[in-house]
mmCIF file of the N, C-alpha and C atoms, coordinates in Angstrom:
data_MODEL
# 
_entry.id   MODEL 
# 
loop_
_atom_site.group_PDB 
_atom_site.id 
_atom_site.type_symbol 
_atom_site.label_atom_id 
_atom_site.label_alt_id 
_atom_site.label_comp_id 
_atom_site.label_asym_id 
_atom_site.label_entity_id 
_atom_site.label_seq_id 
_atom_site.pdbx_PDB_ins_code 
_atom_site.Cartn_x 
_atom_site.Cartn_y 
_atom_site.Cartn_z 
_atom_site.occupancy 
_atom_site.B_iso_or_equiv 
_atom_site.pdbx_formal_charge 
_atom_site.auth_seq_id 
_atom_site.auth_comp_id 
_atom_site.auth_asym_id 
_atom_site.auth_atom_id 
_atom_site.pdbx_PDB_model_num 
ATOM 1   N N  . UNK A 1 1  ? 0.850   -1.181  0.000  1.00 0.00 ? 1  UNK A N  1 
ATOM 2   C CA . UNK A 1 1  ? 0.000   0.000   0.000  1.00 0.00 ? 1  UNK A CA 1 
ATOM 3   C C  . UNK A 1 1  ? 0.887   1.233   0.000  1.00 0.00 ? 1  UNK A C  1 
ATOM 4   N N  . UNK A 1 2  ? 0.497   2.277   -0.887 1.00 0.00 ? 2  UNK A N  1 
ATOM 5   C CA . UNK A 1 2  ? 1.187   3.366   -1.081 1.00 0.00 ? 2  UNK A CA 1 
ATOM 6   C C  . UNK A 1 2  ? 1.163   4.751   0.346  1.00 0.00 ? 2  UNK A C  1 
ATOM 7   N N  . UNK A 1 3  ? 2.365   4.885   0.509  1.00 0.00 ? 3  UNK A N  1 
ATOM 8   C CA . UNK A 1 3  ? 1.602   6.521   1.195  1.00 0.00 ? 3  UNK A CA 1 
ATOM 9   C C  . UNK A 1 3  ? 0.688   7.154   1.013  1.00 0.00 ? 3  UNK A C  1 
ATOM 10  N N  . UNK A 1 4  ? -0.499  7.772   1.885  1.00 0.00 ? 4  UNK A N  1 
ATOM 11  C CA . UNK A 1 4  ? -1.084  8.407   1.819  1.00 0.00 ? 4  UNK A CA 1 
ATOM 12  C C  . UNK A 1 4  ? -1.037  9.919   2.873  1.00 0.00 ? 4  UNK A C  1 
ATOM 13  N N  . UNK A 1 5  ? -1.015  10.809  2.139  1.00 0.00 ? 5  UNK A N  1 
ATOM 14  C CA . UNK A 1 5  ? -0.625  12.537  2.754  1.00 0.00 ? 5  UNK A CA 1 
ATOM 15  C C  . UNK A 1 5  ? -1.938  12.614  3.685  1.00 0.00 ? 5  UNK A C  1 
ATOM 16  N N  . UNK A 1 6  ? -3.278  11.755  3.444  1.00 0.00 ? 6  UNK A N  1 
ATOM 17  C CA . UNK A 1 6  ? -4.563  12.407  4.139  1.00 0.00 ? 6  UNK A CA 1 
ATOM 18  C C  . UNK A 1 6  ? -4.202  11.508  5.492  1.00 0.00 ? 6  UNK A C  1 
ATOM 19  N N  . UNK A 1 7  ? -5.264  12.839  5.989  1.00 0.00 ? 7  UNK A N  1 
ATOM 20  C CA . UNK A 1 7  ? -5.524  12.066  7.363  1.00 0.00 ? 7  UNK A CA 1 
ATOM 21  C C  . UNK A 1 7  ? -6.940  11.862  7.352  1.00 0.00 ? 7  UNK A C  1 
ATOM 22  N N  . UNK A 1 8  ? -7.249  10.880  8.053  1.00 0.00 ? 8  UNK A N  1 
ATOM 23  C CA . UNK A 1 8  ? -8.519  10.189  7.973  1.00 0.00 ? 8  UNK A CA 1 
ATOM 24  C C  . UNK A 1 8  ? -9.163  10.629  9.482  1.00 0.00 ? 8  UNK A C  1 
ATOM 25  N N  . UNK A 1 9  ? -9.952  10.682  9.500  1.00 0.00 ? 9  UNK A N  1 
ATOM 26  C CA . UNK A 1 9  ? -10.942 11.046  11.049 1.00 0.00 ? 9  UNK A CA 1 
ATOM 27  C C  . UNK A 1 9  ? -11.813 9.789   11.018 1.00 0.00 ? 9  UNK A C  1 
ATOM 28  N N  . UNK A 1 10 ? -12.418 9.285   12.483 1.00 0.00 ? 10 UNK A N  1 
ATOM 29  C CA . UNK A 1 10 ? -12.849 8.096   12.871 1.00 0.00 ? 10 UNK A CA 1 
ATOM 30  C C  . UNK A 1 10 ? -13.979 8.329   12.247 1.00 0.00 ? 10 UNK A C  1 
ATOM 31  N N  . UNK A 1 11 ? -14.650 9.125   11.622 1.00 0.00 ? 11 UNK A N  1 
ATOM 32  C CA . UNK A 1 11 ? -16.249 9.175   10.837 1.00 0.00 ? 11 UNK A CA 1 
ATOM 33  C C  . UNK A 1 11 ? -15.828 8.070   9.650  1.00 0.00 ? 11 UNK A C  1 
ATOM 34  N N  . UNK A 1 12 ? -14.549 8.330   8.651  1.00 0.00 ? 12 UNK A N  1 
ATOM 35  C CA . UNK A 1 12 ? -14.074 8.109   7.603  1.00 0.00 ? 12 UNK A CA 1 
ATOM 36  C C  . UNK A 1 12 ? -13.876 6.619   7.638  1.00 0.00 ? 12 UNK A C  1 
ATOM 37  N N  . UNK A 1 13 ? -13.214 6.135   8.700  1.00 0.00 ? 13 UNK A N  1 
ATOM 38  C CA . UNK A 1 13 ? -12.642 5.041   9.575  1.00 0.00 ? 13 UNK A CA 1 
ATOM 39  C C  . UNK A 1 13 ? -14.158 4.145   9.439  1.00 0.00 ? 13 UNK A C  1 
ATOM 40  N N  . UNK A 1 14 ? -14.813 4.557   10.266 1.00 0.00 ? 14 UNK A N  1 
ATOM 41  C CA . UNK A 1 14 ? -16.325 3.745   10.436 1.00 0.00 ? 14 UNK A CA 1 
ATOM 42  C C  . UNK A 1 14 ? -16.956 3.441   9.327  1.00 0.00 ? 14 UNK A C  1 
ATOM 43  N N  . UNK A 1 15 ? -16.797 4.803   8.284  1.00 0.00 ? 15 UNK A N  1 
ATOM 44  C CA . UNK A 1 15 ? -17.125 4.582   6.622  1.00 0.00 ? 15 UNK A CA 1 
ATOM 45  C C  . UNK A 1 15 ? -17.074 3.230   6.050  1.00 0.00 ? 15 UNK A C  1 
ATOM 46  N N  . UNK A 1 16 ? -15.721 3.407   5.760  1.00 0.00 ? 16 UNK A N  1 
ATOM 47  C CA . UNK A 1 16 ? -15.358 2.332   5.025  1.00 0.00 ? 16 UNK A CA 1 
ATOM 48  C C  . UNK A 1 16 ? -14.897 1.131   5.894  1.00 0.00 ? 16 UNK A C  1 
ATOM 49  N N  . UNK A 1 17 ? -15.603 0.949   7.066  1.00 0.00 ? 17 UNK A N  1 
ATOM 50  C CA . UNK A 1 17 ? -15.534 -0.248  7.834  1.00 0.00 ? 17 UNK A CA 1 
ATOM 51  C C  . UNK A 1 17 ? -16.957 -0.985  7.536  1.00 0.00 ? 17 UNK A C  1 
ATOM 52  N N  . UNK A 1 18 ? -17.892 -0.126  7.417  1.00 0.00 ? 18 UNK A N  1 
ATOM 53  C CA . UNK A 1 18 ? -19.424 -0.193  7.167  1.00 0.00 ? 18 UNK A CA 1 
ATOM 54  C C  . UNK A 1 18 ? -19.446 -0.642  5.815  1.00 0.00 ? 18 UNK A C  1 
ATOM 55  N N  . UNK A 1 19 ? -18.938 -0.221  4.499  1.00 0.00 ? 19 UNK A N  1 
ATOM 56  C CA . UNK A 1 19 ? -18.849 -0.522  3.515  1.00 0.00 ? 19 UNK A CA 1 
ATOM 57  C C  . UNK A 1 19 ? -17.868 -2.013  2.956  1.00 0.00 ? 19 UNK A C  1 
ATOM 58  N N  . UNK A 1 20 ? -17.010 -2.542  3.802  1.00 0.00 ? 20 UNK A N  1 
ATOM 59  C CA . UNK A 1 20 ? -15.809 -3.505  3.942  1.00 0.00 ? 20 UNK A CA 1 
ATOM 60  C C  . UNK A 1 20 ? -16.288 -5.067  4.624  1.00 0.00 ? 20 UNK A C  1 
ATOM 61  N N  . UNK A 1 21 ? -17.347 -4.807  5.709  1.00 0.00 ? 21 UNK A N  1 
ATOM 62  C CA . UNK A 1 21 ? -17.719 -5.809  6.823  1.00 0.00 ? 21 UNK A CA 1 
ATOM 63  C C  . UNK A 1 21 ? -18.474 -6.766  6.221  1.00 0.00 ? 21 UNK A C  1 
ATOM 64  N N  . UNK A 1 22 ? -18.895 -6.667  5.392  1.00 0.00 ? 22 UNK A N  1 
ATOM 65  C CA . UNK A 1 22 ? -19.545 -8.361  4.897  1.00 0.00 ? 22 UNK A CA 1 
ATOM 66  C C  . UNK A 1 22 ? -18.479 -8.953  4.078  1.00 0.00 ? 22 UNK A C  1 
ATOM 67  N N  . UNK A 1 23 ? -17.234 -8.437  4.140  1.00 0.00 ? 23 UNK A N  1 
ATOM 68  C CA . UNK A 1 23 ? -15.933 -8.859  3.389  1.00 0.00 ? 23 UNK A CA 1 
ATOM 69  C C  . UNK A 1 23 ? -14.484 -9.342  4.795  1.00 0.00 ? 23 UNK A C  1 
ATOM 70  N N  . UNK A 1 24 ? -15.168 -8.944  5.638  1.00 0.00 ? 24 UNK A N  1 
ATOM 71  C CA . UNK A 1 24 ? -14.225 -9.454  6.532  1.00 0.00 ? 24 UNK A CA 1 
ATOM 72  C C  . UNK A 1 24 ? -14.586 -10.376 7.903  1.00 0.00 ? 24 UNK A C  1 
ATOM 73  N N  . UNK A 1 25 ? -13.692 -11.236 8.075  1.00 0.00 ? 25 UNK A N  1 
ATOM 74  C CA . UNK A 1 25 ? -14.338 -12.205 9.084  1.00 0.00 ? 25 UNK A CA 1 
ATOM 75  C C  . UNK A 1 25 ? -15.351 -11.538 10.341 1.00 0.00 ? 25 UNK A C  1 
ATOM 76  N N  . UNK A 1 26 ? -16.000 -12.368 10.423 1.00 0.00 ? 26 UNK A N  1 
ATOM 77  C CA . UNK A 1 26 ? -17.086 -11.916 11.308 1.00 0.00 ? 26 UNK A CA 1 
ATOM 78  C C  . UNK A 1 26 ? -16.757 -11.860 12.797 1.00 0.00 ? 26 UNK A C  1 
ATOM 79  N N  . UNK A 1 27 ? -15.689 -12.525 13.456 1.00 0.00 ? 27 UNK A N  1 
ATOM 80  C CA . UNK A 1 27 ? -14.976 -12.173 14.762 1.00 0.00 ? 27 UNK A CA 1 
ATOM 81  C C  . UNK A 1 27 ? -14.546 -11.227 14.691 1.00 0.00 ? 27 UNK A C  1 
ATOM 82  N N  . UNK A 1 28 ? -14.256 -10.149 13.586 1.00 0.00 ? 28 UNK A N  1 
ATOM 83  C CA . UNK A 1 28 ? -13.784 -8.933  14.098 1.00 0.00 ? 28 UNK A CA 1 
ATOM 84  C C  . UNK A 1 28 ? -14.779 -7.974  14.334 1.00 0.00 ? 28 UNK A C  1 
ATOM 85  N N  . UNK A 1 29 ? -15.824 -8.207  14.496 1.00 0.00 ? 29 UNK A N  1 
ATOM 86  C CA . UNK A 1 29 ? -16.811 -7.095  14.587 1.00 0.00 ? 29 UNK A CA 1 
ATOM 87  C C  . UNK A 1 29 ? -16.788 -6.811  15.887 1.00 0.00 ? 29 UNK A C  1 
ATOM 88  N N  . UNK A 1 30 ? -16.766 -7.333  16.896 1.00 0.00 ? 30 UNK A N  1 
ATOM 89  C CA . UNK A 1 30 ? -16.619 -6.939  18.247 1.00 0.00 ? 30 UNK A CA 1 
ATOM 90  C C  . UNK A 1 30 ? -15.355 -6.164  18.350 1.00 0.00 ? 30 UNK A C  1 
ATOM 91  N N  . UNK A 1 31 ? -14.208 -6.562  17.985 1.00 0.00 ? 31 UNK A N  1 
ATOM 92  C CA . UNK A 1 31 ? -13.141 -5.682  17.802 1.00 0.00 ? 31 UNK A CA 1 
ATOM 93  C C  . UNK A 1 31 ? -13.432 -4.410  17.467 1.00 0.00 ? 31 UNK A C  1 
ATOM 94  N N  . UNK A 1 32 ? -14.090 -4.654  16.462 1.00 0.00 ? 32 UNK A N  1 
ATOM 95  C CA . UNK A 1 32 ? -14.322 -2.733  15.318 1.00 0.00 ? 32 UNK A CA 1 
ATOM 96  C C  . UNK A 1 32 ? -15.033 -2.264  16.599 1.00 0.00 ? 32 UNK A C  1 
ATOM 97  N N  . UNK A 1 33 ? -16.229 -2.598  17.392 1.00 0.00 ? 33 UNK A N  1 
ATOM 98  C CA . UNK A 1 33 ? -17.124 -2.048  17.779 1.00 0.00 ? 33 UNK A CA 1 
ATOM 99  C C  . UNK A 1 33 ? -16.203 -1.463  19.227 1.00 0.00 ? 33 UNK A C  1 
ATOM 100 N N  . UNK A 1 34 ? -15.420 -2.412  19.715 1.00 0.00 ? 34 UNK A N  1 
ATOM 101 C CA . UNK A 1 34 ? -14.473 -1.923  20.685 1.00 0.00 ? 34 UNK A CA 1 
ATOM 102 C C  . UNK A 1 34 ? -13.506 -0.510  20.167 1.00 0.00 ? 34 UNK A C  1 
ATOM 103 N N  . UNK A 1 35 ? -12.931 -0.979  18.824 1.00 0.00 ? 35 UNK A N  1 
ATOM 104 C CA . UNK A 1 35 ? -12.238 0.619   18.148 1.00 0.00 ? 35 UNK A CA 1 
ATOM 105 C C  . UNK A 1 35 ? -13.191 1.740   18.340 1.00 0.00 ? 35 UNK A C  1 
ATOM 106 N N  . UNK A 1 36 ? -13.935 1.669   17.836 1.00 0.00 ? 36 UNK A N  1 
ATOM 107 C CA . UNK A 1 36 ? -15.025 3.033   17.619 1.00 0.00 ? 36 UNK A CA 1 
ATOM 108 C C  . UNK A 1 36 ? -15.434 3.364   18.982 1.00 0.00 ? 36 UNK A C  1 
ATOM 109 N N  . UNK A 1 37 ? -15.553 3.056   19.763 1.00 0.00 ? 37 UNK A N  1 
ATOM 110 C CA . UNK A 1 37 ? -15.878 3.005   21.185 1.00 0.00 ? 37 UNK A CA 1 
ATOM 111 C C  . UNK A 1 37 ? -14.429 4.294   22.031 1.00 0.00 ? 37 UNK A C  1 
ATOM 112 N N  . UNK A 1 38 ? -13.600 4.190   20.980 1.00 0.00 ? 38 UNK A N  1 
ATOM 113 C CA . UNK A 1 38 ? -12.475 4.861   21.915 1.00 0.00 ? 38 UNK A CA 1 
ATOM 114 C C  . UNK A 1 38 ? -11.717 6.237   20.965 1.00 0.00 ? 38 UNK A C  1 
ATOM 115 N N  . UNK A 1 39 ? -10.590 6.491   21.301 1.00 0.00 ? 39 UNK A N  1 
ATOM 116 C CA . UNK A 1 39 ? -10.177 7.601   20.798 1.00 0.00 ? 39 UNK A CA 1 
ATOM 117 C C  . UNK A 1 39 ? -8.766  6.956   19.942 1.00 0.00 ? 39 UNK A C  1 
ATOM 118 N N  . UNK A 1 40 ? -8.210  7.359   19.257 1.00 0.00 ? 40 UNK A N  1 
ATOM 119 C CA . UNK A 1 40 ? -7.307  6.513   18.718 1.00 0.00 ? 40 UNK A CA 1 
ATOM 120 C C  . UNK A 1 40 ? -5.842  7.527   17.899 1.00 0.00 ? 40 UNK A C  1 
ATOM 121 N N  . UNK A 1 41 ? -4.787  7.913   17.845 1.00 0.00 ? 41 UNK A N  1 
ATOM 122 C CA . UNK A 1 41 ? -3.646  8.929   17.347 1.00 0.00 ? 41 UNK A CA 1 
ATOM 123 C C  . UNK A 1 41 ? -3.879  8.777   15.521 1.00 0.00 ? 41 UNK A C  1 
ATOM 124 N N  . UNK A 1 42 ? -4.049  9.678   14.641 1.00 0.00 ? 42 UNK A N  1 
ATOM 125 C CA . UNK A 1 42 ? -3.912  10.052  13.980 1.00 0.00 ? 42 UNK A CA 1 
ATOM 126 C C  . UNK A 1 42 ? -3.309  8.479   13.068 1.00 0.00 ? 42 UNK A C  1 
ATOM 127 N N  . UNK A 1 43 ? -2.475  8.124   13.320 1.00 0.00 ? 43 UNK A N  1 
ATOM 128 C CA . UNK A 1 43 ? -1.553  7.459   12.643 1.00 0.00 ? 43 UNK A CA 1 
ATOM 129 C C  . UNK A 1 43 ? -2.302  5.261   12.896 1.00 0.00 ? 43 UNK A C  1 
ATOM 130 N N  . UNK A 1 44 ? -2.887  5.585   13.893 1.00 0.00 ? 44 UNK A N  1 
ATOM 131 C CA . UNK A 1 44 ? -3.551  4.509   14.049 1.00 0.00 ? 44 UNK A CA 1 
ATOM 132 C C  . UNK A 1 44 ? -4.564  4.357   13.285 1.00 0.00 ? 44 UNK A C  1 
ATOM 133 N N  . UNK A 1 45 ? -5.759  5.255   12.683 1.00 0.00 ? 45 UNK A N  1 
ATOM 134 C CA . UNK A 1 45 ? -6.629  5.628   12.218 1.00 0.00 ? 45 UNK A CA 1 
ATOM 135 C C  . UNK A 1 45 ? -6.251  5.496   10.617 1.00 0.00 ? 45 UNK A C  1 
ATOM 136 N N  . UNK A 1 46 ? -5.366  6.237   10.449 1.00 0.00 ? 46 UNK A N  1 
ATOM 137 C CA . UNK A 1 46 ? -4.707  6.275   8.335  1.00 0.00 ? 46 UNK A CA 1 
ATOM 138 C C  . UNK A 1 46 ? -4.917  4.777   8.636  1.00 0.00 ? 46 UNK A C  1 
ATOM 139 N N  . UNK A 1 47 ? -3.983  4.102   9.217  1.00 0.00 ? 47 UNK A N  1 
ATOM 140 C CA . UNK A 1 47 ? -3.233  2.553   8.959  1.00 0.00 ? 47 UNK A CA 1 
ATOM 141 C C  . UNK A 1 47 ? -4.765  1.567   9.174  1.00 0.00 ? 47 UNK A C  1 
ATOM 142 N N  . UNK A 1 48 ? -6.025  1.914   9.699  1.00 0.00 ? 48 UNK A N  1 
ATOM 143 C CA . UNK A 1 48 ? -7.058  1.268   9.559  1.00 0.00 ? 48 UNK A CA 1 
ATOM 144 C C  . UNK A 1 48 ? -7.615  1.583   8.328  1.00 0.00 ? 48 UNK A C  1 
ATOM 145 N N  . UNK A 1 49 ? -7.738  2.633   8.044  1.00 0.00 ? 49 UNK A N  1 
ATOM 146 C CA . UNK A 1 49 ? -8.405  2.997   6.567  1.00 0.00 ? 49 UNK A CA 1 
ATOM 147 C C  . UNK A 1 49 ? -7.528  2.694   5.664  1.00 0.00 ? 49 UNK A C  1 
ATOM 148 N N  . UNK A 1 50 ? -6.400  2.186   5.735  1.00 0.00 ? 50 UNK A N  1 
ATOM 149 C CA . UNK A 1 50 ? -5.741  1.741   4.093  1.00 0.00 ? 50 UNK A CA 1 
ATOM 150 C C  . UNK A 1 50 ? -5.500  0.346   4.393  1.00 0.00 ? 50 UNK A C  1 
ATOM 151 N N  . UNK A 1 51 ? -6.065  -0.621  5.678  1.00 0.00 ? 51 UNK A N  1 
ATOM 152 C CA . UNK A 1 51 ? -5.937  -1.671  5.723  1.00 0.00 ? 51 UNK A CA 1 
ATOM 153 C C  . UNK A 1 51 ? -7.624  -2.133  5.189  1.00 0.00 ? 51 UNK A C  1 
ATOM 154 N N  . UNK A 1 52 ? -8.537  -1.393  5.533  1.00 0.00 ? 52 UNK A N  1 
ATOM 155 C CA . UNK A 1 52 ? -9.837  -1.560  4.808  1.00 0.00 ? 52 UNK A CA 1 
ATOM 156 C C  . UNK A 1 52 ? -10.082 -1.580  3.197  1.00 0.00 ? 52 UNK A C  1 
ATOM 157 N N  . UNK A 1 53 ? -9.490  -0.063  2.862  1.00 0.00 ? 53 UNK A N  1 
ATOM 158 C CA . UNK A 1 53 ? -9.873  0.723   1.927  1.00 0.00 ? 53 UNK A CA 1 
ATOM 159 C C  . UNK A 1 53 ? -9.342  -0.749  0.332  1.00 0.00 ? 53 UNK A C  1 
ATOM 160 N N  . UNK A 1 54 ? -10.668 -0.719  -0.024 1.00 0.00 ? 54 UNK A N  1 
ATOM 161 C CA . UNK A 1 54 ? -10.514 -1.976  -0.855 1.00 0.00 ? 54 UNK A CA 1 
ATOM 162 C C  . UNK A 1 54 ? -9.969  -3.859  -0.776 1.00 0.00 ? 54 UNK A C  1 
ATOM 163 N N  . UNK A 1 55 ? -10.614 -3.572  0.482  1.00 0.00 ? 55 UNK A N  1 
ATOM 164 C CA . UNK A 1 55 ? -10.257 -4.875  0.965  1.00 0.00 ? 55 UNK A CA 1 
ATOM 165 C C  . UNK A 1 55 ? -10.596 -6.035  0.576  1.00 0.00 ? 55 UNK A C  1 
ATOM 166 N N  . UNK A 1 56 ? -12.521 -5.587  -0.068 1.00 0.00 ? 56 UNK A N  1 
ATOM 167 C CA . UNK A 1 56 ? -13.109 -6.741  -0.976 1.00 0.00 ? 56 UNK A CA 1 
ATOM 168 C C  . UNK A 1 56 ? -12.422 -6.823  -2.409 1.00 0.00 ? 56 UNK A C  1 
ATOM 169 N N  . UNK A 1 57 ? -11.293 -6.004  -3.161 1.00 0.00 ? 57 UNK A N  1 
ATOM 170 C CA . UNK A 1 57 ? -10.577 -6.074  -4.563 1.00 0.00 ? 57 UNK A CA 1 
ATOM 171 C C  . UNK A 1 57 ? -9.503  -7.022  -4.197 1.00 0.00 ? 57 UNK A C  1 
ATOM 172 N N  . UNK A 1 58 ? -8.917  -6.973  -2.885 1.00 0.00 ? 58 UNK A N  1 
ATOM 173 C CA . UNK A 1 58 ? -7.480  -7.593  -2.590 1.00 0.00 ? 58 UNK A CA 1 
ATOM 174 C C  . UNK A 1 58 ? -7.517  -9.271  -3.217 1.00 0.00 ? 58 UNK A C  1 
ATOM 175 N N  . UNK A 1 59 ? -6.421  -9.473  -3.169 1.00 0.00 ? 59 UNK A N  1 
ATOM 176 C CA . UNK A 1 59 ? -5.969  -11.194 -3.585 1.00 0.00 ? 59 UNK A CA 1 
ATOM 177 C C  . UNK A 1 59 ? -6.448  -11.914 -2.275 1.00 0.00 ? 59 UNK A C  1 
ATOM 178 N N  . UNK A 1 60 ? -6.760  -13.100 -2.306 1.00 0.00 ? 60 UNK A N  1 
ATOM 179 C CA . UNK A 1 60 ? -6.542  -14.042 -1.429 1.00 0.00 ? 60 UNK A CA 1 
ATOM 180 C C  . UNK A 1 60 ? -5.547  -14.081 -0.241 1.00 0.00 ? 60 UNK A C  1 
ATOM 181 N N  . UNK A 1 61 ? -4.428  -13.763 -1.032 1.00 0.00 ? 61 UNK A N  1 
ATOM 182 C CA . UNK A 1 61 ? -2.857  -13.449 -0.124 1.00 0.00 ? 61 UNK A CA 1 
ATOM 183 C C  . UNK A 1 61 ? -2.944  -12.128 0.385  1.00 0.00 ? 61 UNK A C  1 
ATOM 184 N N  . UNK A 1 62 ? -3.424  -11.355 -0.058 1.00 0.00 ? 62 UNK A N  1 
ATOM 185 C CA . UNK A 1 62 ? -3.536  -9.924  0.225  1.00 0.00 ? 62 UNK A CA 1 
ATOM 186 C C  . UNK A 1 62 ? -4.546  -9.490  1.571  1.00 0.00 ? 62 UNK A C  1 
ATOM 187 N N  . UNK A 1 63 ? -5.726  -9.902  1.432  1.00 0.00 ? 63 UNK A N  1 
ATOM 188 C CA . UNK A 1 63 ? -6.343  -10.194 2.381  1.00 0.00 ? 63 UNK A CA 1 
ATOM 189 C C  . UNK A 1 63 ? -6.031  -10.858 3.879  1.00 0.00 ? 63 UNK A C  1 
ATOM 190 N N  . UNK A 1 64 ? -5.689  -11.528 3.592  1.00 0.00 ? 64 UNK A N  1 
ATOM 191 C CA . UNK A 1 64 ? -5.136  -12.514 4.977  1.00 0.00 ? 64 UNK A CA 1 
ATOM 192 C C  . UNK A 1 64 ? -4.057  -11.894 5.805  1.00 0.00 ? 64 UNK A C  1 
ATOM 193 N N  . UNK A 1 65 ? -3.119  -11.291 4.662  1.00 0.00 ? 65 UNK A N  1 
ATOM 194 C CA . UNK A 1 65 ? -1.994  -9.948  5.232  1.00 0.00 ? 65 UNK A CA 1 
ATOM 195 C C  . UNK A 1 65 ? -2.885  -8.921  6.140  1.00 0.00 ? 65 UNK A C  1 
ATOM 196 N N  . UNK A 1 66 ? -4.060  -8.878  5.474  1.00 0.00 ? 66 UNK A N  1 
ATOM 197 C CA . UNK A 1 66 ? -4.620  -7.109  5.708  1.00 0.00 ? 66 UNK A CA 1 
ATOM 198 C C  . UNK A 1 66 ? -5.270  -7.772  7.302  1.00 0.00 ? 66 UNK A C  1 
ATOM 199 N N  . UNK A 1 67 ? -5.633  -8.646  7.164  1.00 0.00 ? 67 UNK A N  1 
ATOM 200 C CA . UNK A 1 67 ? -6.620  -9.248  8.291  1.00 0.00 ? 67 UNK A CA 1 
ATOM 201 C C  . UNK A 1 67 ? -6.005  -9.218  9.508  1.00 0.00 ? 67 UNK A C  1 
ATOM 202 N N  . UNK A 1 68 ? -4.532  -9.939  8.963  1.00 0.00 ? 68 UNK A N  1 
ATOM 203 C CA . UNK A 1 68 ? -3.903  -10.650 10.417 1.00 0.00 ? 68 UNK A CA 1 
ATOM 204 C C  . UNK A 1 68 ? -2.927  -8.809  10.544 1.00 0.00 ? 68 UNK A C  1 
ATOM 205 N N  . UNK A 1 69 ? -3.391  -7.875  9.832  1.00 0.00 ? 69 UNK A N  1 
ATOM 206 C CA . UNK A 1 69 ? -2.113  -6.660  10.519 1.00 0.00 ? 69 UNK A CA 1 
ATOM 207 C C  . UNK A 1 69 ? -3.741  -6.021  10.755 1.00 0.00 ? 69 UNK A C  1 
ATOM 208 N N  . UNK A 1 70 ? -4.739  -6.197  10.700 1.00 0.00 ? 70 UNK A N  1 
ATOM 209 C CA . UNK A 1 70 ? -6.149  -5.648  11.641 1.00 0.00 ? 70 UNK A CA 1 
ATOM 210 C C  . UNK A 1 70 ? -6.003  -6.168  12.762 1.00 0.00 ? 70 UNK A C  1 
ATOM 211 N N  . UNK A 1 71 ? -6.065  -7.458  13.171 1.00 0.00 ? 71 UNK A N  1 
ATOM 212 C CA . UNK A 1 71 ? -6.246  -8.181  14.276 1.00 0.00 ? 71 UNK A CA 1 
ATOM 213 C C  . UNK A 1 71 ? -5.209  -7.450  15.289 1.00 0.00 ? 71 UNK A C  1 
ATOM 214 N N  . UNK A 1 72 ? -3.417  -7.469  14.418 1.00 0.00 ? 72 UNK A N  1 
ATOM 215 C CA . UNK A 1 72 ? -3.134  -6.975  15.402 1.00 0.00 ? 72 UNK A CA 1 
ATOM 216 C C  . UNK A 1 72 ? -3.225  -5.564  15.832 1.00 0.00 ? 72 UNK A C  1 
ATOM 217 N N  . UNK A 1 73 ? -3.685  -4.848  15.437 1.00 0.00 ? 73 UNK A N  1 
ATOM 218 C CA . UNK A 1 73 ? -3.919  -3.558  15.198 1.00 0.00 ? 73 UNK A CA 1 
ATOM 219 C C  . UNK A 1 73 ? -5.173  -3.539  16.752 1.00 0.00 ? 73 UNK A C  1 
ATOM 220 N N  . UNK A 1 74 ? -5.900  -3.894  16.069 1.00 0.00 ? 74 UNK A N  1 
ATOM 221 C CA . UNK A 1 74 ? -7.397  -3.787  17.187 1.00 0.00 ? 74 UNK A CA 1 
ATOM 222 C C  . UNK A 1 74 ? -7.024  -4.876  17.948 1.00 0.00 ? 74 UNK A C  1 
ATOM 223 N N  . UNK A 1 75 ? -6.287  -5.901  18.450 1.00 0.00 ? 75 UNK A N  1 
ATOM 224 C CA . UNK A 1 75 ? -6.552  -6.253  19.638 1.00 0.00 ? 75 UNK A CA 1 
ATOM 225 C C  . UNK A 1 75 ? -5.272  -5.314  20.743 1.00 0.00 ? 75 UNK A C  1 
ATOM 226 N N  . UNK A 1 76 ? -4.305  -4.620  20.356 1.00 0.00 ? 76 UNK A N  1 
ATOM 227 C CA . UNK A 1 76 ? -3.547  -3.912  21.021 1.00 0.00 ? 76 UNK A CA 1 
ATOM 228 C C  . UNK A 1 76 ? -3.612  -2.337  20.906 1.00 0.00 ? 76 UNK A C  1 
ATOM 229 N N  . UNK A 1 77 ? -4.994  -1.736  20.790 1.00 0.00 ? 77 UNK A N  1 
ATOM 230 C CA . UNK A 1 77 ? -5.447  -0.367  20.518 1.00 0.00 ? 77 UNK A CA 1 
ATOM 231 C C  . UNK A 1 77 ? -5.878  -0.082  22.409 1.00 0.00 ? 77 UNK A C  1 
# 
């Protein structure tokens, strides 16, 4: 995934989590619902939205990358 200059705000975050979730395992929904629940640095927030952002286009291999760097993402937020 390329750099991105934007910063994303948790509205943006929830966006395209809402738009992504029938594409990603269904144990993480308690996770997401725990994220949104809290406050989170700037830099935590980009790295969720470009781990979403087209997640249903990704490869097989690509996916499973994006999943297991969510998991760890939201279970140590």
């Amino acid at each position: 995934m390329g750099e991105c200059k934007i910063d994303h705000s948790l509205e943006d975050v929830r966006k395209k989590y809402e738009d992504q979730a029938e594409f990603l395992p269904t144990e993480m929904k308690p996770l997401f619902e725990q994220f949104f629940a809290e406050e989170h640095t700037q830099d935590i927030l980009n790295e969720v939205f470009h781990l979403l952002k087209k997640y249903d286009l990704a490869s097989e291999e690509e996916k499973q990358e994006r999943t297991n760097r969510l998991y760890m993402v939201l279970k140590n937020v």
